[in-house]
C-alpha positions in Angstrom: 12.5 -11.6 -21.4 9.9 -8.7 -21.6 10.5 -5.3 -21.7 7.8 -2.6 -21.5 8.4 0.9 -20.4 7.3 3.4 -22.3 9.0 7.0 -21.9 5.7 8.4 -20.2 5.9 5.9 -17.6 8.8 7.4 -16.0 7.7 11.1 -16.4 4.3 9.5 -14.9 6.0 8.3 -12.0 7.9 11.8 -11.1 4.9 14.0 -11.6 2.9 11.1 -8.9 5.9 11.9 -6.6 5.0 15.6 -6.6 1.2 15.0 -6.5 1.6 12.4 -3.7 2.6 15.3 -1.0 -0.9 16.9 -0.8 -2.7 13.3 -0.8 -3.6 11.7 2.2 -3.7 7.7 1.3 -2.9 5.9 -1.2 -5.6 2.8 -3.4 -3.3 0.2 -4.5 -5.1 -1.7 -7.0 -3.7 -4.9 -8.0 -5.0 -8.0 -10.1 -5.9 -10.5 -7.3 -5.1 -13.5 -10.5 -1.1 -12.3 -9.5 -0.9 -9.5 -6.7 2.8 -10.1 -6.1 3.4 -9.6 -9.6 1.3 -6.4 -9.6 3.3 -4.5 -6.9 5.6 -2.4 -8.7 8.7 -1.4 -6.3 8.8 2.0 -8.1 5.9 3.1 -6.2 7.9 3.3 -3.2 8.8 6.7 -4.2 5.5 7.7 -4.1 4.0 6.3 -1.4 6.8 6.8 1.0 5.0 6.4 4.9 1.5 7.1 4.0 -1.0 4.9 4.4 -2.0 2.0 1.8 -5.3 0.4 0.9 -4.7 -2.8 -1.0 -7.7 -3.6 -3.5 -7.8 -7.0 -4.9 -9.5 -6.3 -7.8 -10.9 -9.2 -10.2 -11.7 -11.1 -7.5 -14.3 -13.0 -9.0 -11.9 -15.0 -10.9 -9.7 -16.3 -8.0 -11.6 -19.1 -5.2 -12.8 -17.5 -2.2 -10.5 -19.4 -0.3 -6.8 -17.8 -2.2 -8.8 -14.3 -1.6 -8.7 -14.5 2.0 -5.9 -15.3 2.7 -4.5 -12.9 0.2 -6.6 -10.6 2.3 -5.2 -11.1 5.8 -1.5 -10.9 3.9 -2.4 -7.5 2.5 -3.9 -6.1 5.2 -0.7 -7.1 7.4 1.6 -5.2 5.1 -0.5 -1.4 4.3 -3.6 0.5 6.4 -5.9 -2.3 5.2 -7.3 -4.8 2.5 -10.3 -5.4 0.4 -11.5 -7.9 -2.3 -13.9 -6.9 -5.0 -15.1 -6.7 -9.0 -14.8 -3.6 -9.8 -17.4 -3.8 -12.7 -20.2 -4.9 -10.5 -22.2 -2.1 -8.6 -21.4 -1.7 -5.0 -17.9 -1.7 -5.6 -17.5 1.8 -4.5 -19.2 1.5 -0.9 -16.7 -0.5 -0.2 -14.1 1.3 -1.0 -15.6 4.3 0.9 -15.8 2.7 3.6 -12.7 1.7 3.6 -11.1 4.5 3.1 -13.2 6.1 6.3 -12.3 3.8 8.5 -8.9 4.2 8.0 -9.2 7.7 9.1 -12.2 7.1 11.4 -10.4 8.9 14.1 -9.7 12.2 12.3 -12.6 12.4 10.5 -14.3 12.2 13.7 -12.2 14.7 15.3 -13.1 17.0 12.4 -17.0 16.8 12.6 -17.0 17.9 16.7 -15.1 20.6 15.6 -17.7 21.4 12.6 -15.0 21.0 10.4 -15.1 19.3 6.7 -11.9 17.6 5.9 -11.2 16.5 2.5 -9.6 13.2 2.4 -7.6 12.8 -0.9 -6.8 9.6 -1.8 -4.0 8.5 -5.1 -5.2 5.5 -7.6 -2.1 3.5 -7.9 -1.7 -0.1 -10.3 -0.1 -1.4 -13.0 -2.0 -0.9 -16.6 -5.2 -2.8 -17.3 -5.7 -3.7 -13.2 -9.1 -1.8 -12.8 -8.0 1.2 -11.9 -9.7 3.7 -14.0 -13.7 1.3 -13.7 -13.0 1.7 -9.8 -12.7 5.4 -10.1 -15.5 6.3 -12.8 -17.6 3.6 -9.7 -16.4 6.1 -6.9 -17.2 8.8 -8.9 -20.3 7.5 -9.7 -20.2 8.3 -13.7 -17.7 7.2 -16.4 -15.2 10.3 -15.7 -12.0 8.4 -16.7 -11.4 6.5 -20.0 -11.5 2.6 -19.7 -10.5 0.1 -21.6 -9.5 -4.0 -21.4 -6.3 -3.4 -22.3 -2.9 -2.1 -21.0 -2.0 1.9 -21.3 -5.8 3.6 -21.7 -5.3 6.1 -18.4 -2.5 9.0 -19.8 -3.0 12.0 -17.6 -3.7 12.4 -14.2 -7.2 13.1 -13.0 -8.8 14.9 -9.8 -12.4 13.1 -9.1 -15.0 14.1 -6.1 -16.6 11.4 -4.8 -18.2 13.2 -1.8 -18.1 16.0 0.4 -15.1 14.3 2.3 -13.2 12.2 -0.2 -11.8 12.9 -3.7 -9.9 10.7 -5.7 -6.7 10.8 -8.1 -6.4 8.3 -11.0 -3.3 8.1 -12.4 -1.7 6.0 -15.7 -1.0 2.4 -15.1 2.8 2.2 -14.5 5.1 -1.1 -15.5 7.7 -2.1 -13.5 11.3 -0.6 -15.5 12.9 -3.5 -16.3 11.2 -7.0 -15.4 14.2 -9.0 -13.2 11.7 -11.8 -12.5 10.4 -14.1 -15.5 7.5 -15.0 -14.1 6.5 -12.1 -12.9 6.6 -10.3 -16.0 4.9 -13.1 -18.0 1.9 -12.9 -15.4 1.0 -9.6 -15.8 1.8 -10.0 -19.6 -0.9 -13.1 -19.4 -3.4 -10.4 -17.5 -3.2 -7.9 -20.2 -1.4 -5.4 -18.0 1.5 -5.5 -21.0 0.6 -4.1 -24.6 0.0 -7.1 -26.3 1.0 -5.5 -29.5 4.7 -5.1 -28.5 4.9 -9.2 -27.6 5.2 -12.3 -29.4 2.0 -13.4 -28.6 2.8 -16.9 -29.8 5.4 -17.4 -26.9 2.9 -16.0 -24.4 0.0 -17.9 -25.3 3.1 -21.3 -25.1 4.1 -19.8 -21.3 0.6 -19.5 -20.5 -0.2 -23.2 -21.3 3.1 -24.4 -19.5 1.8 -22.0 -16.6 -1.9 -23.8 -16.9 -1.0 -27.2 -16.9 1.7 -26.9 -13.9 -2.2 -25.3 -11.9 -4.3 -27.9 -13.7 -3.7 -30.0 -16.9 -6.9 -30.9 -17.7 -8.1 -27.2 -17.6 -6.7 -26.8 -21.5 -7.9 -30.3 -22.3 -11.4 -29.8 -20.4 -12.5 -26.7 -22.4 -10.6 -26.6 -26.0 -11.3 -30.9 -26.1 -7.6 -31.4 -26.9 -5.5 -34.4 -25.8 -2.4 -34.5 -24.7 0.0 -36.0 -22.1 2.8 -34.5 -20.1 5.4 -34.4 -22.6 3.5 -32.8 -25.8 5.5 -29.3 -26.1 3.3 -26.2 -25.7 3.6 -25.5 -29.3 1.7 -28.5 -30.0 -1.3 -28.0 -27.6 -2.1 -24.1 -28.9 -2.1 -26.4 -32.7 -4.3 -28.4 -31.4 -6.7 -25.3 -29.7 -6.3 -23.8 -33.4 -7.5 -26.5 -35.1 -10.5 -26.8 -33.0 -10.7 -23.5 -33.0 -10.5 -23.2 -36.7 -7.6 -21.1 -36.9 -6.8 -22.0 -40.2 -4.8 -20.4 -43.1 -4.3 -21.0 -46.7 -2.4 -25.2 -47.4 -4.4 -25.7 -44.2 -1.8 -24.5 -42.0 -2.5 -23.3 -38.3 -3.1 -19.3 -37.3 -1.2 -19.7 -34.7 -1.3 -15.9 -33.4 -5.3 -16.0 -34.0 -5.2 -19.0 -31.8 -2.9 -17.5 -29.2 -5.1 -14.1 -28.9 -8.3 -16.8 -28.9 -6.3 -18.7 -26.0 -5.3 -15.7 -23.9 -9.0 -13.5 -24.3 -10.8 -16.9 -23.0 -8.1 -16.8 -20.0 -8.5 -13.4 -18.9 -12.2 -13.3 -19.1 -12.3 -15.8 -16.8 -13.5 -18.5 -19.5 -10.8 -21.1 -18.3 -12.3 -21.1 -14.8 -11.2 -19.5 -11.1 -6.9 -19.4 -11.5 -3.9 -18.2 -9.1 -1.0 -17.8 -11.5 1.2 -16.9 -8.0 
């Protein structure tokens, strides 16, 4: 089973508790590849009854058709919903927008009076779901640190995106202990766990068992392997290492070269348009 939660998660989580009671709404970001295994129950504590915007980031490598309905289930369940790539431009419009119509009503209230009310808004996600490239978007310049990789956002960070909205990112927080399998192995497959504190070999093996229950020719389509329903997992990633040339001295296979080859070409979207939910 795995197991990630580094000590400044938790501190990270009571200090977002405290900052939560002078925001307004809250960004949820989560990977639209596995959005149920993105919600982290901890956040509950944070959020509490204010209002939720559910971005479905990395939406580019889901089909059109699993977005929308992914949409009208998250926009049933917080203030609203939105699908988008977060490294494209235009991103943030959207988000904008989003965010103003949510409080259309008081915002409006505000300008008859002649008054400017600052909407403050919380970044929440687990690690490596976009958070930090949708706020340096919002913000309009690369203000927060990014990275492809879990645990790149440490400290908390107060942006302005315009005269009525400013934005908090926050680190990417884990879920404390992982009671669901799958769940944890999907957002280990996304990147959103430090791949340096997992066997990479049994990933990369979950991952292909995970592929080939979607699709079983999407392995055999782009590494040219063959195989039939009962080769074990092991035995596909050797074959992907061989063509891949992941080869070590007595001609043996690199098998965590291959599994880092096998799970980079997944989340870059090189294995095609997947739903790992």
């Amino acid at each position: 089973m795995i197991n990630w939660f580094p000590g400044h998660m938790n501190k990270t989580i009571k200090q977002m508790q405290q900052d939560s009671k002078i925001c307004d709404c809250f960004l949820y970001v989560l990977d639209a590849r596995c959005p149920d295994s993105s919600i982290n129950p901890e956040f509950i504590k944070v959020v509490k009854d204010k209002p939720i915007i559910y971005i479905l980031n990395k939406s580019d490598l889901v089909e059109t058709k699993k977005i929308k309905e992914l949409l009208e289930k998250y926009s049933s369940l917080g203030a609203g919903a939105i699908s988008l790539n977060a490294t494209i431009s235009g991103s943030a419009k959207i988000i904008i927008n989003e965010i103003k119509k949510v409080f259309s009503l008081r915002l409006k209230e505000n300008q008859n009076r002649g008054v400017t009310f600052i909407t403050r808004a919380m970044v929440l996600g687990v690690p490596n779901s976009g958070k930090s490239t949708i706020v340096n978007n919002l913000c309009g310049k690369a203000r927060a640190v990014t990275g492809n990789k879990a645990g790149v956002t440490r400290s908390k960070q107060w942006i302005k995106v315009d005269s009525s909205i400013e934005i908090m990112d926050t680190p990417g927080v884990l879920l404390p202990n992982f009671d669901d399998e799958n769940k944890a192995y999907n957002l280990a497959f996304v990147g959103s766990v430090k791949d340096e504190v997992l066997n990479l070999v049994d990933v990369a093996c979950k991952l292909i068992d995970k592929l080939n229950s979607i699709n079983n020719a999407i392995l055999s389509t782009k590494y040219c392997v063959n195989y039939d329903a009962n080769t074990l997992s092991i035995d596909v990633l050797k074959e992907i290492g061989k063509k891949r040339g992941c080869l070590i001295k007595g001609g043996e296979i690199d098998l965590e070269r291959a599994s880092k080859i096998l799970l980079t070409d997944f989340r870059s979207g090189k294995l095609g348009k997947i739903f790992l939910e």
